[in-house]
C-alpha positions in Angstrom: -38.3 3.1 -31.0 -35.3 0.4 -30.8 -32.6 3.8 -29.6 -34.6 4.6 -27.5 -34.5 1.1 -25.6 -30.9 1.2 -26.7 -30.3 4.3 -24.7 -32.4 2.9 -21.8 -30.4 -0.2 -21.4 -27.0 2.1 -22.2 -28.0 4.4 -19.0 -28.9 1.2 -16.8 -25.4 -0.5 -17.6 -24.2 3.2 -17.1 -25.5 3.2 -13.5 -25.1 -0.1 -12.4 -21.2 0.3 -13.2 -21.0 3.9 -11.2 -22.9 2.1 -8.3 -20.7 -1.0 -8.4 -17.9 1.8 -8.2 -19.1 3.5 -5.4 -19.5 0.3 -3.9 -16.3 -0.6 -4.4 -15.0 2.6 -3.4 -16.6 2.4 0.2 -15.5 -0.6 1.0 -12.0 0.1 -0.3 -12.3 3.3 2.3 -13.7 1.1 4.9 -10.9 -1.3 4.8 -7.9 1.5 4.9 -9.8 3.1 7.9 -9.3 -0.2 9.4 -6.2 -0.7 8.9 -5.4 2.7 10.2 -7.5 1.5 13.8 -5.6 -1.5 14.1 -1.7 0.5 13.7 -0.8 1.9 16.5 1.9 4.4 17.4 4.5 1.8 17.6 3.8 0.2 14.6 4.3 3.3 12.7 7.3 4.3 14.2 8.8 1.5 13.6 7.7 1.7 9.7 9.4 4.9 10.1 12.3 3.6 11.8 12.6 1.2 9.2 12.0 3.8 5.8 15.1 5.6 7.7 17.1 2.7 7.7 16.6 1.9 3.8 17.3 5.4 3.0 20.7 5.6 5.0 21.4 1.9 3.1 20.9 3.6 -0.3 23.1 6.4 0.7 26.0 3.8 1.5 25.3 1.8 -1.5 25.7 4.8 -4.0 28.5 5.9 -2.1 30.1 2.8 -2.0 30.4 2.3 1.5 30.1 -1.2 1.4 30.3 -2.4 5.4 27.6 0.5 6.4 25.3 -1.1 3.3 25.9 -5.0 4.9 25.4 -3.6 8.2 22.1 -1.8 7.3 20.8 -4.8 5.3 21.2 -7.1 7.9 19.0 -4.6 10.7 15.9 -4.4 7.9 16.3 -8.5 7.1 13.2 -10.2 9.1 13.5 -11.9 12.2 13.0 -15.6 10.4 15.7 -14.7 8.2 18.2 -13.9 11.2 17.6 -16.9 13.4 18.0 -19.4 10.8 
């Protein structure tokens, strides 16, 4: 008799955690739908934009073209950085 409530309370723990998953799963869906609502076409281009530019300063960097790689590094630094 005591496996079989072992078993019971083995299957609630069981079910609770795939719920809390499911849970978490939704909300985690719910959030990156968000996030896609509030990014508009500008914002991704510039993300684009910007993967582009980090690409072009890895090219420089392994092949050693040192003034493209400063030049590149200074377009992706962020604004704050710049003004200062």
């Amino acid at each position: 008799a005591a496996n079989a409530g072992n078993a019971n309370v083995a299957a609630d723990e069981w079910q609770h955690k795939q719920k809390l998953a499911q849970i978490a799963k939704q909300k985690k869906m719910q959030e990156l739908q968000l996030i896609q609502q509030s990014m508009t076409s500008e914002k991704v281009e510039e993300m684009k934009h910007q993967a582009r530019l980090r690409h072009q300063m890895a090219v420089a960097y392994k092949t050693g073209d040192e003034e493209t790689r400063k030049k590149l590094q200074r377009r992706l630094e962020p604004e704050e950085l710049v003004k200062r």
